[in-house]
N, C-alpha and C positions, 0 to 999 in steps of 0.2 A: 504494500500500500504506500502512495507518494503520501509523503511529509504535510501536503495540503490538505489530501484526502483525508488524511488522520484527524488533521488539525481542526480542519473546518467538522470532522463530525464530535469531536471533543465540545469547540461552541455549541455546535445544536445541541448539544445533552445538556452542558453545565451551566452553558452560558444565556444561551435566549437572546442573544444579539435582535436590535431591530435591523439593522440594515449588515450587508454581505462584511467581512475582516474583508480585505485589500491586501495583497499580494505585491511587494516592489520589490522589481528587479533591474538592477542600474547594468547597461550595455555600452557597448564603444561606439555602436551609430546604428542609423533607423532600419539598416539592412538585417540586422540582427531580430529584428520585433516580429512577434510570429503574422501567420498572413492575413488574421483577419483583424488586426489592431487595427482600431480608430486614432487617426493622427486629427488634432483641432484645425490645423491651416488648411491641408489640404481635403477630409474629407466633410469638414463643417463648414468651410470657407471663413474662417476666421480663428484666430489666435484665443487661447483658455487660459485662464489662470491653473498653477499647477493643483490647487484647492477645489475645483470645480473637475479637474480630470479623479479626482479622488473621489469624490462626490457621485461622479458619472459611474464609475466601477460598483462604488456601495451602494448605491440604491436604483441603476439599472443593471446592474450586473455585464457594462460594457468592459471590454479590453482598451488600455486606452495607451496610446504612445508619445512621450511629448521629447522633443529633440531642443536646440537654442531655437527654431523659427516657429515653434509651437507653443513658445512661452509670451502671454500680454504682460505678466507683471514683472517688470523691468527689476526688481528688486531680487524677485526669486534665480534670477541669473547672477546676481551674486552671491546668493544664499548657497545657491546650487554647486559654487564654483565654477560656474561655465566664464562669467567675467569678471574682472579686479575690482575692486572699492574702490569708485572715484572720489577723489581727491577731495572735491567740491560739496557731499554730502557726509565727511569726516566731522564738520563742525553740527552734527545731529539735526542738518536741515528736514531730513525726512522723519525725523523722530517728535520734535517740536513743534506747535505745538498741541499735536494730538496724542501723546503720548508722556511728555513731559512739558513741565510750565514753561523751562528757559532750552535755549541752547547749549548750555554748558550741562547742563542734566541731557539733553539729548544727547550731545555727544558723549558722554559715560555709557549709556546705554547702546548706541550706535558702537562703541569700539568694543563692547563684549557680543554682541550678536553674532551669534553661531552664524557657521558657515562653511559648507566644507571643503575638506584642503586638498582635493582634486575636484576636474572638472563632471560633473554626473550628466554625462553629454549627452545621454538617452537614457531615461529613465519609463520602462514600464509599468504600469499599474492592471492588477486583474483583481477580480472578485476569488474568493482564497479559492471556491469550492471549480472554478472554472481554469484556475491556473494549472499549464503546462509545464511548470518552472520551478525549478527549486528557488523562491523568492530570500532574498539577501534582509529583508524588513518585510515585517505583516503590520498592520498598523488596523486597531479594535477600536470600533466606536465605540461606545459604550454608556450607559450612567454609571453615579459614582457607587452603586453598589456591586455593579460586573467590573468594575473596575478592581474594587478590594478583593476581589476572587479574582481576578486576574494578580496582582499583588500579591497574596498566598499563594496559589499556585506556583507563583516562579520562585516564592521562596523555602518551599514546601521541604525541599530535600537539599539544602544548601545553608538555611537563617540567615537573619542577618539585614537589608533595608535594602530597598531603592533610592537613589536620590536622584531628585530631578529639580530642575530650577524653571521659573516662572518669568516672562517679561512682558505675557499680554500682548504680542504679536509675534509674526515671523515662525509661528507654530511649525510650516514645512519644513523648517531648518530643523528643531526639533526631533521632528517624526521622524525624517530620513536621513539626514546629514551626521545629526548629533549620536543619533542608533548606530548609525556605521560606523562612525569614530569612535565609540566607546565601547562598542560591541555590548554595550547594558540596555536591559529597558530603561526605557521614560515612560510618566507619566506625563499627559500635556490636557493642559487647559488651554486651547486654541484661543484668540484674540479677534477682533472685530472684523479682519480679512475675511476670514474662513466662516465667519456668520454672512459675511455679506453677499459674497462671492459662493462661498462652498455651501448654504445653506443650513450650517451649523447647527441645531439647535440647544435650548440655553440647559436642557437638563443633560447634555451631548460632552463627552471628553472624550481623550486617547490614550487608548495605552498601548503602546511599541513594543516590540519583540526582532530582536537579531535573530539570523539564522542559528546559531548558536545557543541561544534559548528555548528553541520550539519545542525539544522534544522534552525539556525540562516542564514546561506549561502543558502541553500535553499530559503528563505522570500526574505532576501535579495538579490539577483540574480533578481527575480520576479518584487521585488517593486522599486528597483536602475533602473531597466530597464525602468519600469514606469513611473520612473519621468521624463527619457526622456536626459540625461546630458551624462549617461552613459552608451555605447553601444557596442553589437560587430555585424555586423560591426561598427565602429564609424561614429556617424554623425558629417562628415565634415561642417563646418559652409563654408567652399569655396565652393562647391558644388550649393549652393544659392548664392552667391557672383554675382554680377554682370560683365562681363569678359572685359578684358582693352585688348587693343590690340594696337602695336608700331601707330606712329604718320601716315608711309608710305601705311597703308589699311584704311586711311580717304577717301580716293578720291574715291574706292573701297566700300566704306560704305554708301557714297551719291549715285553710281551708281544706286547700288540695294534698297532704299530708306531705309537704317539701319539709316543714322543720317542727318537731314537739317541745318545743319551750314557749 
C-alpha cells in the first residue's frame, strides 16, 4: 500500500477531515508534473495565488501544478525561493502598515520571514487520496481539535513538543518551505492571505507533516486512539456522568419512583 493510501485512510478513520490533506511534491520543472495537472496560466488563462492552488486540490480534489509563471503573488516567489528579496521592501514596506504600526516593526518582521533556501521551481499539489507521488509535505486542514490529535499522534512514540512560530501571514512559507527545512511538523495558523484568497475558514488551521513523519502519524493516529484518552469524536467523560437536576423535579422524581427520600 502507497504511503498516501495509508495515510489518507488513517484520516478517514481518526481524523474526519472536512476537506481532502494535500499532497506537495517540489520538482525541477513542469515536464516533471504528471499529465493530467492543472497549471493556472495556461489551463485557466490566468495566474493563482499558491493559497488558492491548495485550496483547488482540498476541496475539488484537483491536481494542480504551479511553476514561476503560475504564481500572481509576487511575494510567494520569494517565499518560495524562486526570486531574491529586493532590496526596496527590506525596510518592511510590504509588512507596514497592515501588519505592523511603523516601519521599523515591519522591517523586524520582514527580515525573519521564512523563506526557502533553494528555489521550489515547481511545486505540485494533489489531494492525498488521489496522489501518484511519494509527497515530500502533506499539509491537514483541520480545526483545532484534529489538530491536537494530529499533535499526539506525531508524538505518540517519540514525547517531547512541536514548536512552531506565528506571524499572521506568509502561512505558505510555513507549510512548505519551513517543513522542508526543518524536516519537523508545524503547526500554522494561516493569516489574512489565505482567508482571502484561499478561502480559509476562521474555525480552519494547518498542520504539516515531512515525508519523514508520515508513517510516525500514521502508528500514531492508530495507537493514541487505542489507548483510548484521545478521540475524535471525543469521549466526553459527562456523557457517563450521573445527571443532577434543580431541587423543584424532587417531588416529580419520587412520583415516578426515580428517588425514595
Amino acid at each position: 500500500m502507497s504511503i498516501c493510501k495509508e495515510l489518507d485512510e488513517a484520516v478517514q478513520k481518526y481524523l474526519r477531515t472536512a476537506t481532502f490533506p494535500v499532497a506537495v511534491k517540489t520538482l525541477e520543472n513542469a515536464e516533471q508534473f504528471p499529465e493530467r495537472t492543472r497549471r493556472p496560466l495556461r489551463d485557466m488563462g490566468h495566474r493563482l495565488n499558491l493559497c488558492q492552488g491548495v485550496a483547488l486540490a482540498r476541496r475539488f480534489g484537483w491536481t494542480m501544478g504551479f511553476c514561476e509563471e503560475d504564481h500572481s503573488c509576487s511575494n510567494s516567489l520569494i517565499l518560495m525561493g524562486i526570486r531574491e528579496v529586493p532590496e526596496f521592501i527590506k525596510n518592511g514596506s510590504i509588512v507596514s502598515p497592515a501588519y505592523t504600526d511603523t516601519l521599523e516593526h515591519g522591517a523586524i518582521t520582514q527580515s525573519i520571514t521564512p523563506r526557502s533556501g533553494r528555489p521550489l521551481s515547481a511545486i505540485l499539489l494533489a489531494p492525498l487520496h488521489r496522489a501518484d507521488f511519494d509527497p515530500d509535505v502533506v499539509l491537514f486542514y483541520c480545526n483545532p481539535g484534529q489538530a491536537v490529535r494530529l499533535v499526539q499522534a506525531a508524538l505518540y512514540h517519540s514525547g517531547g513538543t512541536i514548536e512552531s512560530k506565528f506571524m499572521g501571514r506568509c502561512a505558505c512559507a510555513t507549510e512548505i518551505a519551513v517543513t522542508l527545512q526543518t524536516d519537523q511538523c508545524q503547526v500554522v495558523v494561516p493569516g489574512g492571505g489565505e482567508k482571502v484568497f484561499g478561502m480559509l475558514g476562521d474555525d480552519e488551521m494547518v498542520f504539516t507533516a515531512p515525508a519523514s513523519r508520515l508513517r510516525d502519524i500514521i502508528r500514531g493516529l492508530a495507537d493514541s486512539h487505542r489507548a483510548g484518552a484521545a478521540r475524535i469524536p471525543s469521549p466526553y467523560y459527562g456523557l457517563q456522568a450521573e445527571p443532577k437536576f434543580p431541587p423543584i423535579y424532587a417531588e416529580l422524581e419520587r412520583c415516578f419512583g426515580l428517588r425514595e427520600d
